[in-house]
N, C-alpha and C positions, 0 to 999 in steps of 0.2 A: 396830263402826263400820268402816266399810269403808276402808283406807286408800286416800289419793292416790298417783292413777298418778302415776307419774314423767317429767317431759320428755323427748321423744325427743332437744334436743340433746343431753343429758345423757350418752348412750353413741353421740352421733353428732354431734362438733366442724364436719361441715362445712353442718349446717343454723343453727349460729353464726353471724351478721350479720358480713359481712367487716371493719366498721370494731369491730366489739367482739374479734372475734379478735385484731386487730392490736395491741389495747392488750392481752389476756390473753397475747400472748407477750413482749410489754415488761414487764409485769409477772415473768412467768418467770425472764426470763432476769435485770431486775434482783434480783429475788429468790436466784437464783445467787451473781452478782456482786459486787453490795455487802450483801445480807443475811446472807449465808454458808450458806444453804438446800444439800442438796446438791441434785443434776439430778431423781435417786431419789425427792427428799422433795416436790416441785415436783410430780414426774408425779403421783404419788399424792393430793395436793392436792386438782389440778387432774381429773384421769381424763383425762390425757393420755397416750399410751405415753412410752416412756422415748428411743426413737428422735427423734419429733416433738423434745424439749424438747434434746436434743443437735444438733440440725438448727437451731433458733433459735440455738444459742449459737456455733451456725458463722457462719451468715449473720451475728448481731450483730460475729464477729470481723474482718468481711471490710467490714460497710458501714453498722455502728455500727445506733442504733434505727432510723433510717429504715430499715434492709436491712429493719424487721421486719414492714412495713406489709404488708397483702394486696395481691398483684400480679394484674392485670385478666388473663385469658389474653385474648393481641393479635387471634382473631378471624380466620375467613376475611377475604381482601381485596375490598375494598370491588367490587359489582359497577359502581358510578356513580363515575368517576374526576374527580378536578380538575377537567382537559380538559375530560371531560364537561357538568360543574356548569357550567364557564365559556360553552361553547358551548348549554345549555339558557338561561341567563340571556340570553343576547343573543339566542338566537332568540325567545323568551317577549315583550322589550321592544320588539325593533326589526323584527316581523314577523306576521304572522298564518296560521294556518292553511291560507287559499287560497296561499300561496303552495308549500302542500305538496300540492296538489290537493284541498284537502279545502273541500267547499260553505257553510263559516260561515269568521268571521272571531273569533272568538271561541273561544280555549284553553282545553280540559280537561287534566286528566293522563292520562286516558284517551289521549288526542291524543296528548302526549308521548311518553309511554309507547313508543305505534305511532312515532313519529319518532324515537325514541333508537334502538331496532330497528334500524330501516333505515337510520339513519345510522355506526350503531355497532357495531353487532351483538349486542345485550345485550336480556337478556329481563329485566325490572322492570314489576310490578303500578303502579297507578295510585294508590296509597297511597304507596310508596318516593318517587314519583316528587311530591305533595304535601309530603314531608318535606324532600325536597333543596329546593324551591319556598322553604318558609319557611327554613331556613337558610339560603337565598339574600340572604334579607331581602325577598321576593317575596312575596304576597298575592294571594287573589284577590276582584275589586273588579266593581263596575257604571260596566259601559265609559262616558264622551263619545263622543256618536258626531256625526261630523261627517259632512253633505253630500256625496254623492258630486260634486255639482256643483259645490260650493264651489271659487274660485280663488284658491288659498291665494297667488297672486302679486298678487293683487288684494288680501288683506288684508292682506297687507304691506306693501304700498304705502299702503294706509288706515292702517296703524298706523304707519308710519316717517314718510308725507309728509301724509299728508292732514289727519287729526286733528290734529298738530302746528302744520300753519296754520289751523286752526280754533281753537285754543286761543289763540295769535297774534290772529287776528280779535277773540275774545272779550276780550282785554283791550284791545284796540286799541279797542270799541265800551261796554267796561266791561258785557259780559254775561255772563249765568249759563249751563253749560252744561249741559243736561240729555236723560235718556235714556229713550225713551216706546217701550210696546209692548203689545199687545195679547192677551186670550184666551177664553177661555169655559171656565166649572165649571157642570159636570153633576151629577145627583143620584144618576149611578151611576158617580160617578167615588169608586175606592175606594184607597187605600195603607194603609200600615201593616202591623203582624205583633203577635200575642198569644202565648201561652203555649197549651200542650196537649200529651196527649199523644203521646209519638212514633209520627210513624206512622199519626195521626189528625189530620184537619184541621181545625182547632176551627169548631163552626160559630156566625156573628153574623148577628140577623136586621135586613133595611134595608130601607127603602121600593123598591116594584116602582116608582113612578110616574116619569113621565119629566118633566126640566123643566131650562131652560138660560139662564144670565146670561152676557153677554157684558161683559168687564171693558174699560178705556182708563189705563194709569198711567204716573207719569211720578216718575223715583227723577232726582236731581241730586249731585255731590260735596260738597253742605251737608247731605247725609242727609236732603233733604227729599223728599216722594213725599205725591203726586198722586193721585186718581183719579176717573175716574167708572161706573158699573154701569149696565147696560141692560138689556131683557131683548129688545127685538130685537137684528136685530143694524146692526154697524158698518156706515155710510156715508159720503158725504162732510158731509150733513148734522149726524151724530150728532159725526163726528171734528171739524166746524169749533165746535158745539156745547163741544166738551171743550176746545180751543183755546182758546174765549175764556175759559173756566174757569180755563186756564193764567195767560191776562194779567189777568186780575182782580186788582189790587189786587199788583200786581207793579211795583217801581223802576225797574228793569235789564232791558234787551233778554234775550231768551229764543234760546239758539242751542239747535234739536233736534235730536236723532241719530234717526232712527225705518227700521224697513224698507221691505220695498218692496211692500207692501202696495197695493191699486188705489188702494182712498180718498184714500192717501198723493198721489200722481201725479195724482187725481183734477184736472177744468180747474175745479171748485169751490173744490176744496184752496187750488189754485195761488193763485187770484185772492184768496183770502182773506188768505194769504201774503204776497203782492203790496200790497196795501192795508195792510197793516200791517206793510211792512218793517223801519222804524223800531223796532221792539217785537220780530218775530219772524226769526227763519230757519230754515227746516228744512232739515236735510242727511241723505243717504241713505249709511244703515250696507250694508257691502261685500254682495253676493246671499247668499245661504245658512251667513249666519253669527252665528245664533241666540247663540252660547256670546260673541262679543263685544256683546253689549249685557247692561250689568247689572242695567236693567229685568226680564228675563227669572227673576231670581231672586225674584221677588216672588211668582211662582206658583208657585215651589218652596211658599216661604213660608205662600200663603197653601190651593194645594192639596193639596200634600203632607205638610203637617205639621198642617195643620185640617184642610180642610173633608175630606180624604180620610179620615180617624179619628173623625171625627163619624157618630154616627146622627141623618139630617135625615130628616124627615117626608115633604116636603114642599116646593113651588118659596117658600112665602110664608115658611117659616123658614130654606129655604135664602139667600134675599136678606136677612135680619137676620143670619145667621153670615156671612155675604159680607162688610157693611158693619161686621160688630163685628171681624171679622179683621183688613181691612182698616185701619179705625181702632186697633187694637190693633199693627198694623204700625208705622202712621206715628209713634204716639210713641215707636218705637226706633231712634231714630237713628243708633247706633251699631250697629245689624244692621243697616240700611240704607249705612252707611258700609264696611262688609265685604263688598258685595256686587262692591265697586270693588276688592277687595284680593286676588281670586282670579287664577291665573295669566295668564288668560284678559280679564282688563276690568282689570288695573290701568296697563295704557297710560291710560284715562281720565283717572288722578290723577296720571302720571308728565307733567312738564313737561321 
């Protein structure tokens, strides 16, 4: 029978796990101390030399069992300093790219990397430079991207003065205040991510055919939401068509937030508006500021998290996952009420 090899830590203590050394020389040396072991009897034991076990019983004189724990050697100094991390954090939050001359707005570490260089003079791979990132508490995300033409002193002014006396008006008229917006899902509109292996794009197979609904919804601060489905598309006809959909069978005047959209301004619209002032109002949400109306999140909702993960045939089953989505929306009230709670739209429910 062939005997078993023997461990190599066994004649070689420093392939020993540093936190089991630490306790084999605690043991040693209590072994020494209060066992009455000599140093001698110990090493032999152990297969320790006889040096090592009189070196623990220094260190234990000098700084007790802690002296006896394994000590980390401290390490070249760090190539990325405080300073550094400090001054990566704020350019990462409060800046982009372009302003480094570079043609996207949107930071890699790669990026970084080139900007610690030139600002610092340190050379670090685009890995280092991802580790300091997350010790930052730093992430990296799928931007908001906002308007270049948006007038951020315009929706300031919507958010500090405007909505605020609308909100005023609405109790003044005892109406409901609700927020409409528009879109269209395609049948080669795709999201989502599967499993595969790396480095291989897994492949899913989906209808080549083309075919397009055009959605009208309206989400309110009672979690309530609206819609109607087309398959032309929006006009002033179809928008006054959804309107009266809205007052159908409604108590309280109706104040709307909607964009600025033609049909919206349309002289149909208007006059329709007009004729039934009593019931409705429409008011217009600031230019180019998609991310304050909480309507908008309904096609998160209803595109990105179905119909985009669905395999649809077809425009005649895409309009049944349309209206089963949609109805599968409306009775969740309380995701429809979170939709007002993001950074971005909870002016709506702040009075």
């Amino acid at each position: 029978m062939k005997p078993t090899p023997k461990p190599r830590w066994l004649s070689d203590a420093r392939l020993i796990p540093d936190e089991v050394m630490s306790y084999l020389r605690k043991i040693a040396v209590h072994a020494v101390k209060e066992d009455g072991f000599s140093p001698e009897d110990v090493s032999a034991l152990l297969g320790i030399s006889r040096s090592s076990v009189y070196a623990w019983l220094k260190r234990f004189k000098h700084a007790g069992y802690d002296g006896l724990d394994t000590k980390k050697a401290p390490g070249a100094e760090p190539v990325v300093t405080e300073t550094m991390d400090a001054w990566l954090k704020q350019t990462v939050l409060e800046t982009t790219p372009e302003a480094f001359g570079y043609e996207t707005p949107l930071w890699t570490c790669a990026l970084l990397a080139e900007v610690l260089a030139d600002r610092f003079s340190v050379v670090v791979g685009g890995a280092a430079v991802n580790e300091h990132l997350h010790h930052l508490g730093l992430s990296c995300q799928k931007p908001s991207y906002r308007a270049l033409e948006q007038d951020q002193d315009a929706v300031e002014h919507f958010v500090n003065e405007t909505f605020p006396k609308l909100q005023r008006l609405a109790k003044k008229l005892d109406a409901e205040i609700g927020f409409e917006d528009e879109a269209a899902v395609d049948l080669r509109n795709r999201s989502g991510k599967t499993w595969g292996a790396r480095g291989i794009s897994p492949k899913v197979a989906v209808s080549g055919q083309r075919g397009r609904l055009n959605i009208l919804s309206m989400v309110s601060t009672r979690g309530e939401l609206r819609y109607h489905v087309t398959p032309g598309r929006v006009d002033s006809d179809v928008y006054i068509d959804f309107l009266k959909q809205l007052l159908k069978g409604r108590t309280r005047a109706l104040i709307l937030l909607v964009d600025r959209a033609s049909f919206h301004r349309s002289k149909k619209v208007r006059t329709f508006v007009a004729h039934n002032r009593h019931r409705l109002r429409l008011k217009l949400l600031p230019a180019y500021s998609p991310e304050r109306n909480p309507d908008e999140h309904v096609w998160e909702e209803i595109k990105d998290k179905k119909l985009g993960r669905q395999s649809i045939k077809n425009k005649r089953e895409m309009q049944q996952r349309v209206q089963s989505a949609l109805r599968s929306l409306q009775q969740r009230t309380q995701r429809i009420l979170s939709f007002f709670n993001l950074p971005e739209t909870k002016y709506a429910i702040e009075c």
